[in-house]
C-alpha positions as CSV (number, residue, x, y, z in Angstrom):
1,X,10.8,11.0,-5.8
2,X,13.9,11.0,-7.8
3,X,13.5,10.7,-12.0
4,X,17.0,9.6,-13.9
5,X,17.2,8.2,-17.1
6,X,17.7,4.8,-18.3
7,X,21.5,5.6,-18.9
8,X,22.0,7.5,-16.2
9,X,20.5,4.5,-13.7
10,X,22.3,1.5,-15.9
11,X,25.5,3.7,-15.5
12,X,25.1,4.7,-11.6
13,X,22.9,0.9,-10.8
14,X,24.5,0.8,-7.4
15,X,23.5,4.3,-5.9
16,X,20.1,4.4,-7.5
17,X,19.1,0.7,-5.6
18,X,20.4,2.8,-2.4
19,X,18.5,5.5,-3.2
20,X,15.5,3.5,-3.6
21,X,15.2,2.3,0.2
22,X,14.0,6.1,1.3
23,X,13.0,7.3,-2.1
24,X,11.1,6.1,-4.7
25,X,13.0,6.1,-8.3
26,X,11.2,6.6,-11.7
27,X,13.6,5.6,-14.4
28,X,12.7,6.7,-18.2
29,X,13.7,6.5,-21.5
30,X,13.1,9.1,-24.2
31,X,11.2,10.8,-21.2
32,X,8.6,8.0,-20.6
33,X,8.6,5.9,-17.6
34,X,9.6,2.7,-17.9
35,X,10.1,1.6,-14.3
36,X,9.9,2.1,-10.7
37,X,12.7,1.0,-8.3
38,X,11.4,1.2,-4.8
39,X,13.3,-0.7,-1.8
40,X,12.8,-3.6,-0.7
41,X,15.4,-3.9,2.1
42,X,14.4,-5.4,5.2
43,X,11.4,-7.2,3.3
44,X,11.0,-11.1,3.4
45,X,11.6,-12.4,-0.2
46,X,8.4,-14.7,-0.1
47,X,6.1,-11.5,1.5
48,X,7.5,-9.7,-1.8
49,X,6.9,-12.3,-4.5
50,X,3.3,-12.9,-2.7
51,X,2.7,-9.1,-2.5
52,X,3.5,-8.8,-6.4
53,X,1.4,-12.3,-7.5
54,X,-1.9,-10.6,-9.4
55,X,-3.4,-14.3,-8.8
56,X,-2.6,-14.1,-5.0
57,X,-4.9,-10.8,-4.5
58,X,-7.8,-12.6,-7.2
59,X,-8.3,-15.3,-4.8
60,X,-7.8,-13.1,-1.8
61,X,-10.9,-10.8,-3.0
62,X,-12.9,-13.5,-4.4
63,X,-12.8,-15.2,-0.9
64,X,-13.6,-11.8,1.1
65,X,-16.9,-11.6,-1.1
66,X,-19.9,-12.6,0.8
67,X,-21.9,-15.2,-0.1
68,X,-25.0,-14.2,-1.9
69,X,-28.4,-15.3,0.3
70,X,-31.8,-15.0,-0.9
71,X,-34.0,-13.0,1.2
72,X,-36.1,-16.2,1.7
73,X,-33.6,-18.2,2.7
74,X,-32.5,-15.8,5.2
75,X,-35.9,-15.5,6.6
76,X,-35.6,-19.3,6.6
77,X,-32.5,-19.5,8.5
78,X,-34.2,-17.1,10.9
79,X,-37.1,-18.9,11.3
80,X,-39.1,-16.0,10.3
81,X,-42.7,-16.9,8.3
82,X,-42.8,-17.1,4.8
83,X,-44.1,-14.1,2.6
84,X,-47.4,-15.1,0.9
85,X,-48.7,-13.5,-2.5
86,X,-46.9,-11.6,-5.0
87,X,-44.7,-8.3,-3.8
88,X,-45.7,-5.4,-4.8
89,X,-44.4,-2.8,-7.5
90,X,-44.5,0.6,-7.3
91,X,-45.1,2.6,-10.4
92,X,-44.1,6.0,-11.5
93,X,-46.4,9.4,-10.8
94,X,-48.0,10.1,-13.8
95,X,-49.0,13.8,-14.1
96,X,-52.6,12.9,-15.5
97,X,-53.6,10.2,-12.7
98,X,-56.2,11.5,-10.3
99,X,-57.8,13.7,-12.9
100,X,-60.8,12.8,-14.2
101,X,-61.1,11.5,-17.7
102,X,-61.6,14.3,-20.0
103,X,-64.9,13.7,-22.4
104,X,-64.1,13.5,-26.0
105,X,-65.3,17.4,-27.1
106,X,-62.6,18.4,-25.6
């Protein structure tokens, strides 16, 4: 990975784009980066514009998310019985259940 400065790259454009098909090239100014020249060559110009569209890759991962199924209707769609009553909770140990109840002279 090769750092230059914005000068340096406006001044020697030609030779940094080269540079940027096998190397990566972080260009700065005042010492912060301001941008990243990677190649391109040998790259379709549509795969690159689509590769680079934020919108594209939203709709890309909103359509690899799974639908969301309810338990029942899954059990629905595989013919399996209904669940009857209400489903159980489970509650937290508490360190004074099982003991008996302590009389009140205690």
């Amino acid at each position: 990975m090769k750092i230059v400065g914005v000068r340096a790259a406006k001044a020697a454009l030609s030779e940094y784009l080269e540079l940027a098909q096998t190397e990566r090239v972080i260009v700065t100014h005042h010492g912060k980066p301001v941008a990243l020249l990677v190649g391109l060559q040998g790259y379709d110009l549509e795969d690159v514009v689509t590769a680079s569209d934020t919108a594209f890759w939203k709709r890309i991962e909103a359509r690899r998310k799974p639908p969301t199924v309810s338990a029942e209707a899954d059990r629905h769609a595989l013919g399996a019985p209904q669940r009857k009553g209400a489903r159980r909770t489970r509650t937290k140990h508490h360190p004074e259940a099982g003991k008996a109840p302590r009389s009140r002279a205690e």
